[in-house]
Phi, psi and omega in degrees: 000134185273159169338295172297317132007248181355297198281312178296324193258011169270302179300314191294336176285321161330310198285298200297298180308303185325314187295322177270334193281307183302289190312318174266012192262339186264348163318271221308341192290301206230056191326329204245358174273153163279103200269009146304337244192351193254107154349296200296316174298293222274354143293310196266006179273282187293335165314303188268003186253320141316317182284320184288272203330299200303298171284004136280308181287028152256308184260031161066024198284339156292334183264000202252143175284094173288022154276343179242001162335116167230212179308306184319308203297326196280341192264326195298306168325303184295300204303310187312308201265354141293335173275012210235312191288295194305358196261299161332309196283320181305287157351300187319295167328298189273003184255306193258349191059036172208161176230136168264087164336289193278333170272320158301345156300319170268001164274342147294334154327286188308306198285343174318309212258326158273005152311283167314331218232313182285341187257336171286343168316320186287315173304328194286325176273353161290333192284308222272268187353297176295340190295319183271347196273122174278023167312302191303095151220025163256129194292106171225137181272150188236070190291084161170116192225077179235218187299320175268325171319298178274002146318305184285303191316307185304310164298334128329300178279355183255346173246096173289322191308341198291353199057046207238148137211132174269140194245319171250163118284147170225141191198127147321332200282118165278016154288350190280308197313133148108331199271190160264134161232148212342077152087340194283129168299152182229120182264130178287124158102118155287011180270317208283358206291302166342310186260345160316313170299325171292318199247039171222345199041073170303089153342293168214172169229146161240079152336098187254018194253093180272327170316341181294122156323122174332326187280309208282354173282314140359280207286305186301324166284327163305300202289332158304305178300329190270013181246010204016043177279133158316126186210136219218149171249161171268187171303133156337136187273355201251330187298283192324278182329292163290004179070037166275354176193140202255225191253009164236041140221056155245163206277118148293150189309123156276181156295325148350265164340328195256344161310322176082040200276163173241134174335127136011194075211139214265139207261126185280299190299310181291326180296330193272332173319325204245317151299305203293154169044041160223192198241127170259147151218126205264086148349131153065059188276354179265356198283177180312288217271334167306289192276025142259357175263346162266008151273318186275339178280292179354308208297335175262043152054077169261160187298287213243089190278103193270098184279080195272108179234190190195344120300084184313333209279274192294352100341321196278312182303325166278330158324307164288011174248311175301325192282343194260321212249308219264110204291157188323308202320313213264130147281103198306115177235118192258153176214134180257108191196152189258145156308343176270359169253118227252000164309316184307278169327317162320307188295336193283290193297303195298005167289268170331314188052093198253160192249347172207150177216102170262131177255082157274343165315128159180171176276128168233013159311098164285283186327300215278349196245358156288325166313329201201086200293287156350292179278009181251347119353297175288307213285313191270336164209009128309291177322298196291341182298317191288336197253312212275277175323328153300295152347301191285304174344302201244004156069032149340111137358278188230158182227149191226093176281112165261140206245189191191164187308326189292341171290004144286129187039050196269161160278350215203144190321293217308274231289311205271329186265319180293339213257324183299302194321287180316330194288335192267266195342304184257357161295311173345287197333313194297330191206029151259149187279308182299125173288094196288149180199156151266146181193124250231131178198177184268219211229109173278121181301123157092345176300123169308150210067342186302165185281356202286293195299320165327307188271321177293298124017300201273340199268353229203333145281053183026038169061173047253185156255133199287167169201137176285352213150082179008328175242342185287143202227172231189130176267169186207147175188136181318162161302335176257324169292319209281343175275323159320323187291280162344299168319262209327298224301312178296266211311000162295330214285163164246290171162104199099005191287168147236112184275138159242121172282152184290119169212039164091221175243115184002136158268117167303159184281328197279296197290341177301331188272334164304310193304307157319323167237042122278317142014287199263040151081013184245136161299170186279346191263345196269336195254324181053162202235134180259157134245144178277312060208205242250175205228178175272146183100342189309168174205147166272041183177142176231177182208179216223334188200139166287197208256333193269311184278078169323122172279129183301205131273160166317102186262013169225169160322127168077344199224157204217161191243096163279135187303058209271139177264073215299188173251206189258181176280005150300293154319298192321312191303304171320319186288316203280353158296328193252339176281342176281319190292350213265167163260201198264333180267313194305295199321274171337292174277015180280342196261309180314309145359291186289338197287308184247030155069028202265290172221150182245081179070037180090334174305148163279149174250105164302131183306116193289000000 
């Protein structure tokens, strides 16, 4: 039925009723008058009738879908047909000096309940319809039957198409425990869901508490996920609550989820301080966390965002993503250049002149970078040297290194070349105007290399998934916190820190691999798990600060200042004059040495 349809057989039903509402509220009064023929009625006839159209097409009782009818659409009903009656009784007043009281309380009456009764109807028969329809068969619980909970039930039952039927509730709240909510049972204690699943035969689950703290969201999806159900969270409740996204957009549980990490939050004003309206440039910008730092930088309207890559392919993709997304103000600038050339790199900042420069371009591959000693060399610190030195050069402001955990005590090139690397930053630092900083952080969940993307692979291929080792543990943190982190951690700099973000607690490598193919619907026996055992360079444990390097207190929420020491410039210059002439073993061990402040070239070093 079209619309205009629709609004024409709504008013005309409006009219009968209004006309059968008035006309039996004064029969019943005045069973023996003539109410064809009574002045005072056929004034109060046109009156109400004129008055209802105006005030249902004001509070929308023609526009509205009544098939979805709940309370709002019933408060709407009221407020029209008590203003519909009260315009009568004023009329009334003033035409005749009398209000017939009693007949117009029951023509209010009258017009409430069939007003009401022609527009639920239609819900009621859509209700009949979805009851019968058999789509709906996966038996799904619904943990949490506070406000967002009976919404996805309500949305549920009303779409079979999603093919969800919800069988249960599970809720803390013992008022609850015991009651219906449409029809649906509510069972107590979210400790109890394990045995819940079993003995409802449960399907899927669905998490309906967007309000739960992150640690305690965490703590709920393992106890879900360990029942091997398939289990999905909703949507924001404020989405739901507007219709921008329904329950056939909720989310599966990512690995994500089970860190239990709490949301960033961010000094909003100092970062736009240092950003909004300048020229930023993002070193390795195709790379996880450079365009994710160039997701987040985007948001504050910088003049001008300069996308530095050494890979097309991942420059164009992030370039065409920002360019779809990124308001008219910023102008997108992608540039294809290696960090190791350093005429290139001159030429760049001094063209642009950027007011912040995060240098994310590096090698971060340990195996791949024992292997090939030389090129995490040129990259991690000939490059960040080509980069870091353009900065002091052209008088950049602020410079942003992002580092990483394996430059502590390392063992291994990757890890020994980042440490150098910070190590470049802060001698800079001692006699540059540009404000140099480091910012030191663990192994981000979804980083191309990462072990996530690796385990998904092996799961999807009927397993089984490799780990290198049973006890190795792994710090861990999204992609969107540790570039947010990054962001901040620069408007902190003064000049020479190394920040280390906060990043919670060690993760086993092993329960990642668990977690992970319960995730994908699988057991540990359909997919299994090898050990390979640990590879070169690997360490079973990384850490965030040596022994040497005293932890500040926080000076921002998650980020801390470690007391990381460089060496002098003497040495440096000395090594670095001297590291092109090395073969693959000198190469290492002079830098793992220098990283750990042990040996220079065969020399002992006093500890700073």
């Amino acid at each position: 039925m079209s619309v205009k349809k629709r609004t024409t057989y709504l008013v005309f039903v409006d009219s009968l009723i209004v006309l059968f509402s008035l006309y039996i509220g004064y029969y019943m009064l005045h069973p023996t008058m003539n109410i064809f023929m009574s002045k005072t009625l056929l004034l109060s006839v046109a009156t109400i009738q004129i008055a209802h159209h105006f005030f249902a097409w004001h509070y929308g009782l023609y526009r509205k879908a009544w098939a979805y009818a709940s309370i709002g659409e019933l408060k709407s009903i009221f407020k029209a047909v008590t203003l519909t009656i009260a315009v009568v009784a004023v009329v009334q007043l003033v035409v005749v000096q009398n209000i017939y009281i009693r007949a117009l309380v029951l023509t209010w009456m009258l017009h409430i309940l069939l007003i009401g009764g022609s527009r639920l109807s239609w819900r009621l028969m859509r209700d009949t319809v979805n009851h019968h329809n058999g789509n709906a068969t996966t038996r799904t619980m619904i943990v949490g039957a506070g406000e967002a909970g009976t919404m996805v039930a309500r949305q549920l039952l009303n779409n079979p198409e999603s093919g969800m039927k919800p069988v249960l509730f599970v809720d803390d709240d013992q008022t609850k425990c015991g009651l219906e909510i449409f029809g649906i049972k509510v069972s107590s204690g979210v400790n109890n869901i394990p045995a819940l699943v079993g003995a409802n035969n449960v399907e899927k689950i669905v998490i309906a508490i967007p309000s739960l703290p992150k640690q305690e969201m965490a703590d709920l999806s393992k106890l879900c996920i360990e029942t091997g159900v398939k289990t999905q969270t909703i949507p924001r409740i404020e989405d739901l609550m507007t219709g921008k996204i329904s329950v056939n957009d909720m989310q599966d549980v990512q690995i994500e989820d089970l860190l239990g990490r709490d949301e960033v939050q961010l000094d909003l004003k100092a970062i736009a301080d240092k950003l909004t309206n300048k020229t930023i440039l993002v070193t390795g910008a195709g790379g996880s966390i450079g365009s994710e730092i160039c997701r987040q930088v985007s948001v504050f309207r910088p003049k001008r965002l300069i996308l530095l890559g050494h890979g097309e392919s991942s420059i164009y993709t992030i370039d065409m993503e920002l360019r779809q997304k990124v308001s008219k103000e910023t102008e997108i600038i992608p540039i294809i250049a290696d960090v190791k050339d350093r005429n290139r790199i001159y030429d760049i900042v001094s063209e642009y002149k950027p007011d912040v420069m995060y240098h994310a371009a590096a090698h971060k591959h340990v195996p791949l970078m024992e292997a090939n000693p030389m090129e995490a060399v040129k990259n991690n610190i000939f490059g960040t040297k080509n980069v870091a030195e353009a900065a002091d050069v052209f008088g950049v402001p602020y410079f942003v290194l992002v580092s990483t955990d394996k430059a502590v005590n390392p063992p291994n090139v990757m890890g020994a070349t980042k440490r150098f690397a910070e190590m470049i930053v802060q001698n800079l630092a001692k006699k540059s105007e540009t404000k140099f900083a480091a910012v030191r952080f663990g192994n981000v969940l979804g980083s191309r290399g990462s072990v996530v993307p690796l385990f998904k692979e092996q799961i999807a291929k009927g397993g089984p998934i490799t780990v290198t080792d049973p006890e190795m543990t792994r710090y861990f943190m999204t992609i969107p916190e540790a570039s947010r982190l990054v962001i901040q951690a620069g408007t902190l700099a003064a000049g020479g820190e190394v920040f280390v973000l906060d990043m919670g607690e060690p993760v086993k490598i092993v329960d990642l691999a668990k977690n992970l193919i319960k995730l994908s619907g699988f057991s540990e026996e359909e997919i299994g798990i090898e050990y390979s055992g640990i590879r070169p360079g690997e360490k079973l444990f990384e850490e965030l600060l040596n022994e040497n390097e005293r932890q500040s207190e926080h000076v921002f929420p998650k980020i801390f200042v470690g007391k990381a020491e460089p060496i002098t410039n003497t040495e440096m210059n000395y090594v670095l004059e001297k590291l092109p002439e090395m073969d693959n073993v000198e190469v290492k061990d002079t830098l793992v040495g220098l990283a750990n402040r042990k040996v220079v070239l065969g020399k002992n070093v006093t500890t700073a």
